[in-house]
N, C-alpha and C positions, 0 to 999 in steps of 0.2 A: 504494500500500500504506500503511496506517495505519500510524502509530505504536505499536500493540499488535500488530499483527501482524507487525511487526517485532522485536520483543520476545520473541513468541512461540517465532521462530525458534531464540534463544538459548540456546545449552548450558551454559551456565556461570555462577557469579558476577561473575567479572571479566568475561566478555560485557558483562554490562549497565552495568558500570562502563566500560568503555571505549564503549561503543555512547552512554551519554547523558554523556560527558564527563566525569566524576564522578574525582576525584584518591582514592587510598587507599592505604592500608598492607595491602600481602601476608599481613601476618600478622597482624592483625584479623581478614582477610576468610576466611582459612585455619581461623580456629576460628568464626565465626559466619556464615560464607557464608550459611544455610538459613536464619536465626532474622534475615539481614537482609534475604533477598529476603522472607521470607514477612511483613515488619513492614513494607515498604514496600508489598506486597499491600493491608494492613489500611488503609494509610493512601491507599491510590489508593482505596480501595470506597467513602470516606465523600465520593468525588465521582462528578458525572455526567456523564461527557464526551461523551455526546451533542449532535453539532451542532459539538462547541468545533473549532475550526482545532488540524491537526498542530502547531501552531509553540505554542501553550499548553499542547495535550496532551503534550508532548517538554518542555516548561519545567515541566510540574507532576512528570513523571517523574524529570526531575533530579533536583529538589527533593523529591521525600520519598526518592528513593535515598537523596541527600544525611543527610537528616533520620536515614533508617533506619540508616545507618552511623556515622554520631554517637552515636547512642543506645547502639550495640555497641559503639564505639571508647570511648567512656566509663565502661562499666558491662563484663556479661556476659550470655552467654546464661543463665544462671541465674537472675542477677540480675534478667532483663528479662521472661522467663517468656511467651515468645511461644505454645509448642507446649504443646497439652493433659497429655503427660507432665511439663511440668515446672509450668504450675498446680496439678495433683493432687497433686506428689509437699509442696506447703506443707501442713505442719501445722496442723488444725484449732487454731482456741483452744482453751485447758483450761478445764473448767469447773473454777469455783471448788472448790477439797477439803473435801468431808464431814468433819464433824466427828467423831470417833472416839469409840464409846459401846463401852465396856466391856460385854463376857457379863452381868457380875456387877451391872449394873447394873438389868437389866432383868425386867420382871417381866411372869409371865403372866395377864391378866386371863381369868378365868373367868367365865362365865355362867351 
């Protein structure tokens, strides 16, 4: 059985913290469980582990666990903006404010 398939199996956040070794604080993992499994998602996709032996593919899992729980233990899920509700909910820029013209300033051209 592969190393993702193993993975697959897993119910939980602390599942995969305990399955790839990974040390962490309960109460990190209690408010950003979702926003660090799904960061450590992003950062497994940008490899191809086709071919690689279980024993790198289990060492790169560590490691962006690792990576993706640092990220949260640091900041917040807010802050970090994994999930589409929380990129949408940033504020566009403001466009620069229009200058303010007076009623009384302007006049009707007639043809």
């Amino acid at each position: 059985m592969s190393v993702f398939d193993e993975l697959r199996k897993l119910h939980s956040a602390e599942d995969f913290f305990e399955a790839l070794g990974v040390d962490y604080d309960p109460a990190v993992v209690r408010v950003a469980r979702l926003h660090i499994l799904r960061r450590m998602a992003e950062y497994l996709s940008k490899n191809d582990f086709d071919g690689v032996p279980d024993e790198e593919t289990r060492a790169a899992c560590k490691e962006t666990l690792t990576k993706a729980y640092e990220d949260f233990a640091a900041s917040s899920p807010i802050a970090e903006r994994v999930f589409k509700v929380h990129k949408d909910a940033v504020k566009p820029k403001e466009e620069p404010a229009k200058p303010f013209v007076p009623l009384t300033t302007l006049t009707v051209a007639r043809s």
